[in-house]
N, C-alpha and C positions, 0 to 999 in steps of 0.2 A: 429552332425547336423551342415550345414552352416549357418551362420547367417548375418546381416547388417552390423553390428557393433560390435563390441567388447570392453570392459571397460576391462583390464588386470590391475593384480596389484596395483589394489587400495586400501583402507579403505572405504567399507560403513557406512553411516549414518543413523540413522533411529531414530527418538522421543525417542525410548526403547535402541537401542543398536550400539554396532560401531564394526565394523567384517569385515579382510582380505576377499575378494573373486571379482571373475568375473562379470561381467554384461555381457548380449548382448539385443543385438535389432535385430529384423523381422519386417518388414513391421511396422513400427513406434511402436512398441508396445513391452515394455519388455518382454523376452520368456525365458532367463534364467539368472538365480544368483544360483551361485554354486562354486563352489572351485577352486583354480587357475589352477589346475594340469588336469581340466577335460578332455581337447584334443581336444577342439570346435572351430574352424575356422571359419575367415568372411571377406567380402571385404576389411573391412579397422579394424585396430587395433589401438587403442591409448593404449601407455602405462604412466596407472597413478599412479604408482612407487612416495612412495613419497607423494604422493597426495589424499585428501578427495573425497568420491563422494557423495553427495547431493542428494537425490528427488529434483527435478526443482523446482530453489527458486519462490516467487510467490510476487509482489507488488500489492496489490489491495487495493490501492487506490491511481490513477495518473488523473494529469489532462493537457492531451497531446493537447489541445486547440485546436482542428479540429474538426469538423469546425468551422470558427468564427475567431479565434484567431491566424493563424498560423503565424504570425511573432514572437510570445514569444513560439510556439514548434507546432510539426503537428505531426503522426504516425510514420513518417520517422524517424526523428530526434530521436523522446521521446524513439522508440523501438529500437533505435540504442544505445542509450544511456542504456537504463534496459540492453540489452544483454551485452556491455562491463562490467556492474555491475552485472553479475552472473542471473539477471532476468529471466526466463522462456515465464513468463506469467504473464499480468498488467491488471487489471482491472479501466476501464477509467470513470470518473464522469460525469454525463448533464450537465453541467453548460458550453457549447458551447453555440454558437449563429448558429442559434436556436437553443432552447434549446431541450434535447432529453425526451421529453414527449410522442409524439405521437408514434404508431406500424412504421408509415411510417419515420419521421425521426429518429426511431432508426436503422432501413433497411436501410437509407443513410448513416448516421455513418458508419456502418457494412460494408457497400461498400468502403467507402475511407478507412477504416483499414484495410477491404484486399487487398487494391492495394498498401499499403503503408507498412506496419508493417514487421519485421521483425521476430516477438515472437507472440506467440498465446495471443488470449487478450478475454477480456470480459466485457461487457459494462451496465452501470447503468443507468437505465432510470428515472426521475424524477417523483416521485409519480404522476400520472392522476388526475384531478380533477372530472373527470370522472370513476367510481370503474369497469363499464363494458371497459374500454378500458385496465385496469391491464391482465387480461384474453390473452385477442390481444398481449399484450405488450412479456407478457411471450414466448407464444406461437411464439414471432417473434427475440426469442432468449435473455431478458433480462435477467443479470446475478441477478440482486435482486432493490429494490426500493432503493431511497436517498429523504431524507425530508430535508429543510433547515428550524430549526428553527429559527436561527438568519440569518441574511445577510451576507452573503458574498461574492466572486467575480461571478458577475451578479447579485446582486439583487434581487433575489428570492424568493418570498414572503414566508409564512408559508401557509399551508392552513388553511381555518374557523378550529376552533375546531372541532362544528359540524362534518364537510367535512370528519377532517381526523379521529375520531372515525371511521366515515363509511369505509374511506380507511382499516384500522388497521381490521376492522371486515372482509371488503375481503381479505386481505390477510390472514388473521389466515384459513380462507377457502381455498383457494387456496395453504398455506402452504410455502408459499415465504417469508424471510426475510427482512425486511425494516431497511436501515440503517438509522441515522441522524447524522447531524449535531447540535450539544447540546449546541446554544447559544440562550439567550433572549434578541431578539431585541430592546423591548422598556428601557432594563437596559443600553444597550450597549451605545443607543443615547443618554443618560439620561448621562451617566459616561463621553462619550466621548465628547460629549459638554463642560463640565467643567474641563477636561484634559488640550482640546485648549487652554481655554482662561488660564490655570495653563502656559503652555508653552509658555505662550507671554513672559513670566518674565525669566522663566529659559533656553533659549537660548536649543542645545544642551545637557545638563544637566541631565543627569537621565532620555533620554527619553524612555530608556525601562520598568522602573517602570512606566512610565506615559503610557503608551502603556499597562502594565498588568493592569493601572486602569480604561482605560479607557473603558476596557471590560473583569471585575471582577470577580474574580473567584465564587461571589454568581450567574452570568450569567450563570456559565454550571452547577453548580448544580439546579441550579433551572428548568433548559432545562430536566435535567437528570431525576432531581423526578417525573416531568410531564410525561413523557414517558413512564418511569416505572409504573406509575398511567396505562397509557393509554393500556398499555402491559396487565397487570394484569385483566384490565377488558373485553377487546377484546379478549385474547390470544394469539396474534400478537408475532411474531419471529420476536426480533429486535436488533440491533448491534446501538453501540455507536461509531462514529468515533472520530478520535484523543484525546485520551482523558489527558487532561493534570491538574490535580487537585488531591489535599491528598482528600478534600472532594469530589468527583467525584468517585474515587474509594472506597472510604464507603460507599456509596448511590451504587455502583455495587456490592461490596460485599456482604451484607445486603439484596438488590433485589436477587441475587441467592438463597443464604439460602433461601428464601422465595420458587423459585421456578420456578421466571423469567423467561422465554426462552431469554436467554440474552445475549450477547458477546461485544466483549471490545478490540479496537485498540488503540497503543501510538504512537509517531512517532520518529523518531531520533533525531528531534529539542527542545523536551520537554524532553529526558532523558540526550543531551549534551551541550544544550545550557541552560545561564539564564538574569533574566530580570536584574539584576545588572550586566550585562558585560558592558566593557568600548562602545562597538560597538551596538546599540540598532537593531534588526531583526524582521521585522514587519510582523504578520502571522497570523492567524485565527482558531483557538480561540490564545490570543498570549504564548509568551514564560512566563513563570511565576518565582516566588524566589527558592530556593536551597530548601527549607523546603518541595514543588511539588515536584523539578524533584528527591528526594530522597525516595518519597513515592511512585512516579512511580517503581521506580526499587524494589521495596519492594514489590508491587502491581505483577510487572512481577516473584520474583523468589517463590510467596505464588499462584499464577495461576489467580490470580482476573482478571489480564489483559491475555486476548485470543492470543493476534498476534500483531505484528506488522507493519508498511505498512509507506513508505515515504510521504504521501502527497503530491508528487512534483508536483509544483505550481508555474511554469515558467511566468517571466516575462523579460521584454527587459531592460538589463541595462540602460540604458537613466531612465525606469520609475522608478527601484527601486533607483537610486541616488535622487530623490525629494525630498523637505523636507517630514519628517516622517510621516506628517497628511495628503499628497498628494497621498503619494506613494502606489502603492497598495501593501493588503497582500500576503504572497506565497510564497515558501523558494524552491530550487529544492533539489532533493535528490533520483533520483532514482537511480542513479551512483553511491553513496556514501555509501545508505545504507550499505552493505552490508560489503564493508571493514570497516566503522567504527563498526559493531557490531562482525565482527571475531576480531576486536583489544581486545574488550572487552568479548573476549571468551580468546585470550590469556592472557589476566589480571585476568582471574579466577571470574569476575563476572557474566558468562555465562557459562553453558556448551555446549557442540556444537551439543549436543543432545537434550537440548532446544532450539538450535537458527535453529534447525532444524523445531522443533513443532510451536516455533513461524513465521517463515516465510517461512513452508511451508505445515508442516497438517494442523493447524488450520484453516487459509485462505482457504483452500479446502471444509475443511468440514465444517467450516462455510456460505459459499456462492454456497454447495450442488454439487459439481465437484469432489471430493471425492469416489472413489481413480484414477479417469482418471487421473485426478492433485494430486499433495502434494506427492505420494507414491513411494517405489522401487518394488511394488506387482507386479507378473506374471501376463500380460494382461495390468499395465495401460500403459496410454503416455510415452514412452522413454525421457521425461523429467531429463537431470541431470546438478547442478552444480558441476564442477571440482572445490575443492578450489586447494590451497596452502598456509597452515597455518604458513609458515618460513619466505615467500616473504615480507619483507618490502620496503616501499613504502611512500612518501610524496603526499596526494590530490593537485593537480594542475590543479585550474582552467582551463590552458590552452589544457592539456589534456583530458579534459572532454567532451561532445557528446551531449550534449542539444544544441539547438537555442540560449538558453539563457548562456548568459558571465558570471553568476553569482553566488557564492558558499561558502557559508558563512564557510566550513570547508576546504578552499582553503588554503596550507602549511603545515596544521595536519600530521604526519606522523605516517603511520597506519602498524600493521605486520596482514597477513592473507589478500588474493587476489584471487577471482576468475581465476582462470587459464582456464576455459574452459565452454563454452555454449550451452545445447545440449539441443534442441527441437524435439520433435517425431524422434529423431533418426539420427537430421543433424546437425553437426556443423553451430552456426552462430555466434562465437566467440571463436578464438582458441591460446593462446598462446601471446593476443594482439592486434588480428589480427581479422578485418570481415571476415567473411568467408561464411553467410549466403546469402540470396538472399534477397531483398523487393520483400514484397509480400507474402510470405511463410507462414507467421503467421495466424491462423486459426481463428473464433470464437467458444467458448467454452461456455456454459451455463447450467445450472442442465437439460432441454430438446432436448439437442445435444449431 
């Protein structure tokens, strides 16, 4: 048979196994995986000799500031940036101005991603305060809900309690996932008021301890219990974003064994960064002491933690140089992820058949896209990342593809490099090089 494309000579990857063979593509959609020797022909052949192939990695959860925001990133920039980083497919947050609540401005979103993006994307609508407009919402392509319980960039309230039981109850109905954000507002202002006034005294000094106190790690577990409470009594399919606490992942572990319908993202910032570095990085929930980010990785290799996902959370150099109590939170990383977590697939802390489940089954089947997305299965999306797991490589800010100048793992020098980006079956990162079109990138949701 002829086919689109062709994958020769590779290594696949897969959650369960890693095995010599071919790929092709038809009409955007994998049609065969089979032996190198089979004799199948196609317009174009990459040979990936040498090289890993991937199910198309997946970030879900960016926040590419369009609308609202695009002088700190827009769809253009953000999905240029995920594709040079091996990304496939990003799942983008409401917290634009306007914010994405309503069926209609999640249709707007939807319009400037497809005239912009480069990668298939998928879009988060902000819980309704309204439960009949969830329904509309879905139905107009949302990829799943996001709650803020604490504040963060926007300002976004929590809803009454009341309110969101009734939410948590339509959704277990309707059968959609609600993610949150797991911070407790009135702790956060309560801590960080007496941060400032601690910071008058000590100048620059320890301000990333004063940054993890000022929004305490009893703020996410206390976010976390509550939810879980509210899970258990509704039904509600619910995911925990970024989760960065030893106590955070006992209060998920503990809610499984029970029974939970529950999942669990960390981010890159909370397993390589900490709050006692000389350089303080201001981010939401923040960066916490070594005794967290050690628990995280112990969370990721026992399954407690689901997936992984950058948070990238562009802002404009000018704003992040402010002083610390000015500057807003937000770290980027969707560029980054990806080589710093093959560095630590060749440091034997990962295997690459977890950094497969973790970035890119679970996310699938978490957010019900599964196996369009996340798979190398006959029929889904011709989705793959090429790695090259030899390539090393130093992070340089300067080479990087956000709007944003700014990159806290800027000079790290990393081994294991995306070599190639393949969305339904077209190169739009190849060897270095764009090679995709704007525009290209699709939306993707459990009803599309």
């Amino acid at each position: 048979m002829h086919y689109d494309l062709i994958l020769k000579n590779g290594t696949l990857v897969t959650p369960e196994k890693t095995f010599r063979a071919d790929i092709a593509v038809k009409d955007e959609k994998i049609a065969f995986v089979g032996s190198p020797d089979a004799g199948i022909t196609a317009d174009e052949i990459y040979d990936a000799e040498g090289k890993h192939i991937l199910p198309g990695l997946i970030d879900a959860h960016v926040h590419f500031r369009d609308p609202g925001f695009t002088e700190k990133e827009d769809f253009e920039s953000g999905s240029m940036a995920a594709a040079f980083g091996g990304i496939t497919f990003v799942a983008d947050m409401p917290n634009t101005l306007p914010v994405t609540s309503t069926p209609q401005r999640l249709k707007e979103k939807v319009n400037i991603a497809s005239e912009k993006s480069y990668i298939d994307f998928g879009i988060f609508a902000l819980l309704p305060g309204k439960t009949c407009e969830m329904e509309e919402l879905i139905k107009a392509g949302a990829l799943g809900f996001k709650v803020f319980l604490g504040t963060s960039t926007g300002d976004i309230a929590c809803p009454p309690a009341g309110v969101l039981v009734e939410q948590m109850q339509a959704a277990a109905e309707l059968g959609i996932r609600i993610g949150f954000h797991a911070e407790n507002t009135e702790i956060n202002s309560h801590y960080t008021s007496l941060c400032m006034k601690m910071s008058n005294n000590s100048g620059k000094s320890g301000e990333g301890q004063l940054l993890a106190q000022a929004r305490p790690v009893i703020s996410e577990a206390l976010a976390i219990q509550n939810v879980i409470c509210l899970a258990q009594y509704t039904g509600a399919k619910i995911h925990i974003h970024h989760i960065t606490s030893l106590y955070g992942t006992l209060l998920i572990e503990e809610a499984k064994e029970k029974g939970v319908n529950l999942t669990v993202e960390t981010c890159p910032h909370y397993l390589f960064l900490d709050a006692n570095m000389p350089k303080a990085h201001k981010v939401y929930p923040p960066v916490l002491d070594e005794i967290h980010r050690r628990a995280l990785w112990d969370a990721l290799d026992r399954g407690v933690i689901d997936m992984i996902a950058s948070d990238h959370a562009p802002h404009t150099a000018a704003e992040k140089a402010q002083p610390i109590w000015e500057a807003p939170g937000g770290l980027c990383g969707v560029e980054t992820t990806v080589r710093l977590l093959l560095n630590e697939v060749n440091r034997g802390q990962l295997t690459l058949n977890d950094f497969v489940r973790l970035l890119s089954e679970a996310p699938a089947k978490i957010w019900d896209i599964y196996p369009k997305k996340g798979s190398l299965l006959h029929g889904a999306d011709a989705d793959f990342t090429v790695i090259d797991m030899n390539r090393k490589s130093k992070i340089s800010i300067n080479e990087l593809h956000s709007k944003s100048r700014t990159c806290v793992y800027d000079g790290i020098e990393t081994q294991g490099m995306p070599a190639a980006t393949i969305v339904r079956g077209k190169f739009i990162m190849k060897d270095g090089c764009l090679t995709g079109k704007k525009g290209y990138g699709a939306l993707i949701s459990p009803v599309l």
